[in-house]
C-alpha positions as CSV (number, residue, x, y, z in Angstrom):
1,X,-25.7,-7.9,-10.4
2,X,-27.9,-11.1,-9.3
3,X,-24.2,-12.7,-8.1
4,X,-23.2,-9.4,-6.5
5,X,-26.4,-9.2,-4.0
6,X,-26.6,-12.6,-2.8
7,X,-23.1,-12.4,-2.0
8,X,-23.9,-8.9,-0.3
9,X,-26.5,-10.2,1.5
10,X,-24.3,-13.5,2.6
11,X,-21.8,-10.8,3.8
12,X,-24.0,-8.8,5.8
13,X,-25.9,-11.4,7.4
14,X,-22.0,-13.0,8.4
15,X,-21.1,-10.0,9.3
16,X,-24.3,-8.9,11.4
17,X,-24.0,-12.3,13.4
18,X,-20.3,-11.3,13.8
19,X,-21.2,-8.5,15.6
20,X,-23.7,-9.1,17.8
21,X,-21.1,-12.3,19.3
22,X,-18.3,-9.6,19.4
23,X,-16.9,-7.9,22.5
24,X,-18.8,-5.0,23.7
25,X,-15.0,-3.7,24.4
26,X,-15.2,-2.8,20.4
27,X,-18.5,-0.5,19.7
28,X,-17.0,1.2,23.2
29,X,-14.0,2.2,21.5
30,X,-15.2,3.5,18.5
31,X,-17.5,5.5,21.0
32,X,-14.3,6.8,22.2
33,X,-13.0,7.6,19.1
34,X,-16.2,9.5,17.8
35,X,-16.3,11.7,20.9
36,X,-12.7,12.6,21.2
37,X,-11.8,12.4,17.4
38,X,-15.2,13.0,15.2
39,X,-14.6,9.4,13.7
40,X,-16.6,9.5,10.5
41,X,-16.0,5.5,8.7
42,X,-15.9,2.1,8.3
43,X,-14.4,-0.8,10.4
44,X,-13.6,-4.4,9.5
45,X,-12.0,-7.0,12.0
46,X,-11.1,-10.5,11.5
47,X,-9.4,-13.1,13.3
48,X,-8.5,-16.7,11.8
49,X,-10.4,-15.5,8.6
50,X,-14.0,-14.6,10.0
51,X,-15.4,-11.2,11.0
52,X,-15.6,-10.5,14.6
53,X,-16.6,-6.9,14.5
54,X,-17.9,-4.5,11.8
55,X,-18.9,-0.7,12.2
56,X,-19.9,2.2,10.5
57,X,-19.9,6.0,12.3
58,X,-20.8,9.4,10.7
59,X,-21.6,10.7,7.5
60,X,-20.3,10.5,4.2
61,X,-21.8,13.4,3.3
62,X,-23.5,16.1,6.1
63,X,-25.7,18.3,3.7
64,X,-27.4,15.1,2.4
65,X,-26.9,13.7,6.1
66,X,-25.8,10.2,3.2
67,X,-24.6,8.0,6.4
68,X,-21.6,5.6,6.0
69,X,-22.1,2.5,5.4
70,X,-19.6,-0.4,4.4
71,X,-19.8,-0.3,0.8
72,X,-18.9,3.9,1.2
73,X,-16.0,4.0,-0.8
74,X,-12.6,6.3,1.0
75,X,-9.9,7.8,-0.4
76,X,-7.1,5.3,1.2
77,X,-4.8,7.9,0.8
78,X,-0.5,6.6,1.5
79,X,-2.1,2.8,1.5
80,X,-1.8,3.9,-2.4
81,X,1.8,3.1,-1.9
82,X,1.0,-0.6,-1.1
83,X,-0.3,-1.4,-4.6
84,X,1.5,1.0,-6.6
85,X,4.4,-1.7,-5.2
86,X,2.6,-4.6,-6.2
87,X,2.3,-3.6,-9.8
88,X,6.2,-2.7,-9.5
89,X,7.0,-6.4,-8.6
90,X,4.6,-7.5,-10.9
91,X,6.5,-5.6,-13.5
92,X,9.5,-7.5,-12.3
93,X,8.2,-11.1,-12.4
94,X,6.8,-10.4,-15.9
95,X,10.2,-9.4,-17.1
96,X,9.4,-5.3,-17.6
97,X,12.3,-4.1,-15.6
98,X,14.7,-5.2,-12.3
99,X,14.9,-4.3,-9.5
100,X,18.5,-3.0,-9.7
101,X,17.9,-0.7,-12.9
102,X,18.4,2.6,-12.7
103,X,16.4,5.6,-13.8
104,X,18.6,6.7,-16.1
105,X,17.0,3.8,-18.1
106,X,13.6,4.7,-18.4
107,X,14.3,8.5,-19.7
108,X,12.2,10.1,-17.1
109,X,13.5,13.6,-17.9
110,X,16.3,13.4,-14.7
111,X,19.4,15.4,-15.5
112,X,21.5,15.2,-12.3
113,X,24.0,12.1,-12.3
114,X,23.6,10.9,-8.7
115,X,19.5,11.2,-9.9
116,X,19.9,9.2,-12.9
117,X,21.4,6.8,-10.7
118,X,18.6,5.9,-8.6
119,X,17.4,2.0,-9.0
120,X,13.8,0.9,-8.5
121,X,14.9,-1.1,-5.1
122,X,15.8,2.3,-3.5
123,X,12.9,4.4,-4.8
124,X,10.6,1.2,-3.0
125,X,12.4,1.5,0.4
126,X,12.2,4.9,0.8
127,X,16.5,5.0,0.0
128,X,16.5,7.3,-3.6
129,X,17.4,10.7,-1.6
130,X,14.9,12.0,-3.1
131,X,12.6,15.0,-0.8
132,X,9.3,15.3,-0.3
133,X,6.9,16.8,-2.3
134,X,5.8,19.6,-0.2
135,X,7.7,22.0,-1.6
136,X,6.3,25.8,-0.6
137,X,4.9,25.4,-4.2
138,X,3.1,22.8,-4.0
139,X,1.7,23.4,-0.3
140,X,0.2,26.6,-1.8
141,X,-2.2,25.3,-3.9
142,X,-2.0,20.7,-3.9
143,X,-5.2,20.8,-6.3
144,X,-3.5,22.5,-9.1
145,X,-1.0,19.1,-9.8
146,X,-3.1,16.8,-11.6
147,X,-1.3,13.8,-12.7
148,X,1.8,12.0,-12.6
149,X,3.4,14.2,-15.0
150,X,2.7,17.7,-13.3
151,X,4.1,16.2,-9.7
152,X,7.4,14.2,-11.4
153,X,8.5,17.7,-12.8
154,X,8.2,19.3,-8.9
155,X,11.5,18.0,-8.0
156,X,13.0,16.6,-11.6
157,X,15.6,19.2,-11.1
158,X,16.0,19.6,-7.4
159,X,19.2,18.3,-5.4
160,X,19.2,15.0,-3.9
161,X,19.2,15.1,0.3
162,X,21.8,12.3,0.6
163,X,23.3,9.8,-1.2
164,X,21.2,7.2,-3.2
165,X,20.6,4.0,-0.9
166,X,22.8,5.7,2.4
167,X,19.9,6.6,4.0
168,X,15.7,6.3,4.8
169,X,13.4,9.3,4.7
170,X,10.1,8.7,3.5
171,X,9.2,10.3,0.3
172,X,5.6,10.7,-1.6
173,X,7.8,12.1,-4.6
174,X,9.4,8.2,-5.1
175,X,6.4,6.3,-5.5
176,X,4.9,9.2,-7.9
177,X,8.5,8.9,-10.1
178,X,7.4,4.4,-9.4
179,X,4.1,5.2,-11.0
180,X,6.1,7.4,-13.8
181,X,8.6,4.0,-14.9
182,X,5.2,1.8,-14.7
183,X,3.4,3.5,-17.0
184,X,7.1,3.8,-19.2
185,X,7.5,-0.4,-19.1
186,X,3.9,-1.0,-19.7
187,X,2.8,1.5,-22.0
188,X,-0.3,1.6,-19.9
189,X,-2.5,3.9,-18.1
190,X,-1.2,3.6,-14.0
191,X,-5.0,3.3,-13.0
192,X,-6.3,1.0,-16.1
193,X,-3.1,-1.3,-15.3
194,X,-4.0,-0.6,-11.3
195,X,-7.8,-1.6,-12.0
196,X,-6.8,-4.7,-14.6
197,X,-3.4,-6.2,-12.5
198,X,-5.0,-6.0,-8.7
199,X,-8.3,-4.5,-8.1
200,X,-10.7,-6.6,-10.4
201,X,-8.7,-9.6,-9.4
202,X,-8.7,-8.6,-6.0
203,X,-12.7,-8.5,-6.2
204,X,-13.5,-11.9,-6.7
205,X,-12.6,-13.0,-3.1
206,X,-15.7,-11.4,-2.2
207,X,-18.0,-11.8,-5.3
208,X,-17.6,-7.6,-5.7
209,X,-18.4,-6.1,-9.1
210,X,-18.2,-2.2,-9.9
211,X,-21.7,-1.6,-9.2
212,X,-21.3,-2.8,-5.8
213,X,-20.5,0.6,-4.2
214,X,-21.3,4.0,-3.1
215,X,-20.2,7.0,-4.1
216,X,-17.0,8.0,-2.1
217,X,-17.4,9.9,1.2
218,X,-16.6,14.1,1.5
219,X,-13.6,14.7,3.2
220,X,-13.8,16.7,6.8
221,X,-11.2,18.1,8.8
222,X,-11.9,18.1,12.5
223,X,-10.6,21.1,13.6
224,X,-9.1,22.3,16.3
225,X,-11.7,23.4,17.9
226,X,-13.2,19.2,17.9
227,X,-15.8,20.7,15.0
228,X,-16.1,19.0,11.4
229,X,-15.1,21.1,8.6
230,X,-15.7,20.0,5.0
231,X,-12.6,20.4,3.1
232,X,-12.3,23.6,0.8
233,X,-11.7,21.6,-2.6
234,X,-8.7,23.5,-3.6
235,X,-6.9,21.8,-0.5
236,X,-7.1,18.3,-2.1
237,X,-4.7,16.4,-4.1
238,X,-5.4,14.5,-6.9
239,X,-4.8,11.1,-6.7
240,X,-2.0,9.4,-8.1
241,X,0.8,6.5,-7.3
242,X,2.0,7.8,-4.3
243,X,-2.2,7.9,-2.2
244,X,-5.6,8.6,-2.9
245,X,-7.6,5.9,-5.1
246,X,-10.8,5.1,-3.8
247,X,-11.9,2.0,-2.0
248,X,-14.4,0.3,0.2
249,X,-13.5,-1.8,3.4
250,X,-13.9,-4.9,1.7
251,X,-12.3,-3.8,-1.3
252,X,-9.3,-3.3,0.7
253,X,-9.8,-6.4,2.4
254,X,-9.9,-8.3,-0.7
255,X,-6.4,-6.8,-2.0
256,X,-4.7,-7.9,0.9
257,X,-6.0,-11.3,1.3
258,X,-5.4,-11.9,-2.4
259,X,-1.6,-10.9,-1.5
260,X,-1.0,-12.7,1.4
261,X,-3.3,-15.5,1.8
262,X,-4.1,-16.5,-1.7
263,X,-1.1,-15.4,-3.0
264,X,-2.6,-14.4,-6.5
265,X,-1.1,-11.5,-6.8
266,X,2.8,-11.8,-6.7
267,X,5.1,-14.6,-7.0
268,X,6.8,-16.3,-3.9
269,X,10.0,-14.6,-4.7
270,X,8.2,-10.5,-5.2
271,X,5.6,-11.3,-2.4
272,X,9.1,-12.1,0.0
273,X,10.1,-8.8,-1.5
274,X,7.6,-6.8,-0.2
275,X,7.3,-8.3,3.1
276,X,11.0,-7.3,3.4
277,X,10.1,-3.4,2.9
278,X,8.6,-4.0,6.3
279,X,11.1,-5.2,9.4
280,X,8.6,-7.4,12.0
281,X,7.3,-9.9,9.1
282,X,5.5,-11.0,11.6
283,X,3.1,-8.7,10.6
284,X,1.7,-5.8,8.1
285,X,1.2,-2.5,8.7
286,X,0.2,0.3,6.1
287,X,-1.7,3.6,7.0
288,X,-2.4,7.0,5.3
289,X,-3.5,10.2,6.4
290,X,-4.0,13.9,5.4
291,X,-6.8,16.9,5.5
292,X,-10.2,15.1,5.4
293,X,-8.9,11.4,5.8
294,X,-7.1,8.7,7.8
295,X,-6.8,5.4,6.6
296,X,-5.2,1.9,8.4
297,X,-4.6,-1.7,7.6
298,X,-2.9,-3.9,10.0
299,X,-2.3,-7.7,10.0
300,X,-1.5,-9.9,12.6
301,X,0.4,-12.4,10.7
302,X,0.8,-14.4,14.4
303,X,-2.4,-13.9,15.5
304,X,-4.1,-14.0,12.1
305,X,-5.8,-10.5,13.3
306,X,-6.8,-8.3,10.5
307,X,-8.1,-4.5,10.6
308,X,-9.1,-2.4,8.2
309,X,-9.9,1.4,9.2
310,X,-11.2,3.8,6.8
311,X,-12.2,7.4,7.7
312,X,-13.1,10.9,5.6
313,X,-11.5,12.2,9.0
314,X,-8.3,12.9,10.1
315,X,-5.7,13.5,13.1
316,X,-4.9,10.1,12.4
317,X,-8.2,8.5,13.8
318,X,-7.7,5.5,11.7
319,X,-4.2,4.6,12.9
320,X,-5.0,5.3,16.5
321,X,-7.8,2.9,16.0
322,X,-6.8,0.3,14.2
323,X,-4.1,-0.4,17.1
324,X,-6.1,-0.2,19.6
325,X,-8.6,-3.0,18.0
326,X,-5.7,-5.3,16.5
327,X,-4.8,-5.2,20.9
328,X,-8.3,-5.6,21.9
329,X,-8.7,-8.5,19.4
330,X,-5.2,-10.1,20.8
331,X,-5.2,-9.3,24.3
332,X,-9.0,-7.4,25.4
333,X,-7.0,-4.6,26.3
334,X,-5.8,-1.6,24.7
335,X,-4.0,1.7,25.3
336,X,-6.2,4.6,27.0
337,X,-7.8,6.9,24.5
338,X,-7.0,10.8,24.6
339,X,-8.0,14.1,23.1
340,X,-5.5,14.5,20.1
341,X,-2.6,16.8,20.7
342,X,-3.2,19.9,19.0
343,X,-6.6,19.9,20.3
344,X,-6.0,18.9,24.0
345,X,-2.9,22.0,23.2
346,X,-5.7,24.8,22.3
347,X,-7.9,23.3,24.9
348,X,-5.0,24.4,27.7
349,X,-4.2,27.4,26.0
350,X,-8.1,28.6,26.9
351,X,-8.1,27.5,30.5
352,X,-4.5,28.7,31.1
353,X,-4.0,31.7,29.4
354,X,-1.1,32.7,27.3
355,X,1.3,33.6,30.1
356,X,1.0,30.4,31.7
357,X,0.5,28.7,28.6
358,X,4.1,29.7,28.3
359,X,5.5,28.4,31.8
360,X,3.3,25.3,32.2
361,X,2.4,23.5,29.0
362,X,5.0,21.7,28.4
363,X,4.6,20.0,32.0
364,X,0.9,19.1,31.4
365,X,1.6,17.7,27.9
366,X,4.0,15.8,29.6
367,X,2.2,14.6,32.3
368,X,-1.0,13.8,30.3
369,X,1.4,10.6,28.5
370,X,1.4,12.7,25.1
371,X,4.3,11.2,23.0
372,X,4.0,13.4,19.8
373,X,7.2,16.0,19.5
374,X,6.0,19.0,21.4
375,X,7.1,21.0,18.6
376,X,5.3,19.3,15.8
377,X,1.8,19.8,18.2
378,X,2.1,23.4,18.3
379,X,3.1,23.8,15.0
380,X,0.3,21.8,13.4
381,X,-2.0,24.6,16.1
382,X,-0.4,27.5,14.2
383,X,-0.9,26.6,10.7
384,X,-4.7,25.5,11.6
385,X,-5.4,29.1,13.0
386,X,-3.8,30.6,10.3
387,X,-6.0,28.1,7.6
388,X,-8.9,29.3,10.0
389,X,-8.1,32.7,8.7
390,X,-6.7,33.4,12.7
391,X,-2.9,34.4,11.6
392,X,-2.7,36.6,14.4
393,X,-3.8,34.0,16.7
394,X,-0.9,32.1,15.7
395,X,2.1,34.7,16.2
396,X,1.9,33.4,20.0
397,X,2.2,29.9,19.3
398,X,5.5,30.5,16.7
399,X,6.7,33.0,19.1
400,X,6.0,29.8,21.9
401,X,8.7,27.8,19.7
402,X,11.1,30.4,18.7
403,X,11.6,30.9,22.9
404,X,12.0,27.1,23.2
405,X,14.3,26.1,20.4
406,X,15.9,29.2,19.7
407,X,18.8,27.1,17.6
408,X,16.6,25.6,14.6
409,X,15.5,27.7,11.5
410,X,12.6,25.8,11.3
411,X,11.0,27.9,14.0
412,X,11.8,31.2,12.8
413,X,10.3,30.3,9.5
414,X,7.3,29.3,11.2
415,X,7.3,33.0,13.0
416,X,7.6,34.4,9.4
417,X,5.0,32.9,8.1
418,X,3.0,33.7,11.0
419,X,3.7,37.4,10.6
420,X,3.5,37.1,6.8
421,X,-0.2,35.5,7.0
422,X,-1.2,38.2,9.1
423,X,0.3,40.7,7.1
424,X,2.9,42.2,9.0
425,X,5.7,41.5,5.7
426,X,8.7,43.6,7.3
427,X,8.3,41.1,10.8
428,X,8.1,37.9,8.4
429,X,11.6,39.4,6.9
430,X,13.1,39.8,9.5
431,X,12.4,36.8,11.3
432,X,13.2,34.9,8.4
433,X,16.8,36.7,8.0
434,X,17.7,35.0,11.7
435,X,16.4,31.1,10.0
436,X,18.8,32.4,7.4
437,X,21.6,33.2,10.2
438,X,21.2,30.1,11.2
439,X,21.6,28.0,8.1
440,X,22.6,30.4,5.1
441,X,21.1,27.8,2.9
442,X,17.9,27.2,4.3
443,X,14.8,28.2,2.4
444,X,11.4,28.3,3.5
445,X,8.8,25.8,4.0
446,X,5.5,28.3,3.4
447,X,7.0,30.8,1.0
448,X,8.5,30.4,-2.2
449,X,9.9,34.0,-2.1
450,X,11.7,33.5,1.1
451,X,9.4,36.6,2.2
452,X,11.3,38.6,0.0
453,X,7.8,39.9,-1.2
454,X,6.2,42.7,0.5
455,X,2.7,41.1,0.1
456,X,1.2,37.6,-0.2
């Protein structure tokens, strides 16, 4: 403990001179960023190897008012998928399994041929076929999965959505079936194996012990509205391979720089691996995001420019400002900062009205540079009114899309579960049946009954 607070207080005097030498450029972003996003974290940005800037904003807790600092610990959500691939390649330099075996092998439970024929390389890059999973189920109530076990058996029997290794779609459900032939080859625990094989190792770069840390920050949801929400618990998922362990900035930090600059972690052959899961190896880049959080790591490999953003916020604060530092640190310029999308979206649907709301929104998003899919913005409005317990409120907003892409079921189920949340269940069916006319296999995203039922 002696060790651990003379290295803390080495840190934060480095650190503290770091800062006040640093751009002012950087504390007025993250002004930005806390008055148009509610940024609630931790910052951490290097270049050649030495801080230039460190900040804290917010609260990891309101009731207690318990303010960030940079030993608050986040829940790093998708940047979960970094590691659980390092323990995958470690697997595979110490002999456990190869790359090219498939999970027929490892006796997961998978019955379906094409399935069973899966190798570890695909499930890594994204190429099993394998869907998310957000299944209606699951969306209903996240909290209830628990472990590795409980989310494999989601889509253990489901159909493939194309051909092992033909195409890319990003899947959570992969790296949780990853975690699943870990624990198989090792006979371990994911997280005692995670804690043993990278973490501990990981924490000697900066002197960091277990006591060295506080307690991990609330999640809060700023809503669409721009007010911070705590999370309802039942809205949480439990963490496993595919996001959510628990770590501070420099605990990320030190993960990293043990993979790419010491190069403790991997051999050369498994760390050139997992560069290659990436395109531009000129550089890292590994986010994650959800209700309550928004997490960012991105390294500069040219510029030796490291960031590390971690936030119990979301609307992808983290990611919008990690770029925006990695450019500042690079060039002292960055892109301008802007209200998200679904909020800047409600915010014209008050001073427009819905009728020209309907004629003119889709002009002013344009013109105000927003590049997120129209689509996804009001959709993402809709399912926070209805979360807000406003369903009603967000039968205009599906009705908004259903006018604009009349062609795409995805719409119509959106409509239906509109109608269904506000309790209009004959609507919701018959809105549904035109999804259904459209694609006569198409099942919905919200409902597990296909609003068959006549009541939630």
């Amino acid at each position: 403990m002696k060790i651990f607070l003379m290295c803390l207080l080495l840190l934060s005097t480095c650190w503290a001179t770091a800062k006040a030498e640093s751009q002012t450029g950087f504390t007025d972003l993250i002004v930005q960023y806390k008055q148009h996003y509610g940024f609630s974290g931790a910052v951490l940005v290097l270049k050649n190897g030495k801080p230039i800037f460190t900040e804290t904003q917010g609260y990891a807790d309101d009731v207690k008012l318990k303010e960030v600092t940079l030993l608050t610990r986040f829940d790093i959500g998708s940047i979960q998928k970094d590691l659980t691939a390092i323990l995958v390649l470690q697997a595979y330099d110490d002999g456990l399994l190869d790359l090219e075996d498939t999970l027929d092998k490892f006796s997961l439970g998978f019955t379906d041929t094409k399935s069973k024929k899966i190798t570890i390389k695909q499930l890594l890059e994204h190429r099993s076929g394998f869907a998310d999973i957000f299944t209606a189920e699951y969306r209903k109530n996240p909290n209830k999965y628990t472990n590795i076990a409980e989310k494999l058996d989601i889509l253990r029997r489901q159909p493939l959505l194309f051909e092992p290794g033909t195409e890319r779609k990003y899947s959570n459900y992969g790296y949780i079936v990853l975690g699943a032939v870990l624990e198989k080859v090792t006979r371990q625990d994911y997280w005692t194996l995670l804690e043993k094989n990278v973490l501990q190792p990981s924490r000697y770069v900066l002197a960091i012990r277990q006591s060295g840390h506080d307690p991990t920050a609330f999640p809060y949801h700023f809503n669409y509205e721009g007010k911070r929400q705590l999370v309802d618990p039942s809205m949480l998922e439990h963490k496993t391979p595919d996001g959510g362990g628990d770590l501070t900035v420099f605990e990320l930090y030190a993960v990293y720089q043990q993979l790419f600059n010491q190069k403790k972690l991997l051999s050369d052959n498994s760390l050139q691996i997992l560069k290659m899961l990436q395109k531009d190896q000129g550089q890292w880049l590994a986010f994650g995001g959800g209700v309550g959080l928004s997490t960012a790591v991105e390294i500069d490999f040219v510029n030796d420019i490291w960031v590390v953003v971690l936030a119990n916020t979301d609307r992808l604060v983290a990611e919008e400002l990690s770029s925006r530092l990695r450019s500042l640190a690079v060039s002292g310029q960055y892109a301008r900062v802007q209200l998200p999308a679904t909020l800047f979206a409600y915010q014209q649907y008050q001073e427009l009205g819905e009728k020209l709301f309907g004629t003119q929104f889709e002009a002013v998003y344009e013109k105000a540079g927003y590049q997120t899919f129209l689509g996804k913005t009001i959709t993402d409005l809709a399912r926070e009114l209805i979360a807000a317990g406003k369903a009603k409120n967000s039968i205009f907003f599906f009705r908004y899309l259903t006018d604009k892409y009349p062609d795409h079921a995805e719409v119509y189920d959106g409509l239906a579960h509109g109608y269904f949340s506000a309790g209009y269940y004959e609507d919701a069916k018959a809105v549904f049946a035109k999804a259904k006319a459209l694609n006569k296999d198409y099942n919905s995203q919200f409902n597990t009954a296909n609003y068959e039922a006549t009541h939630k």
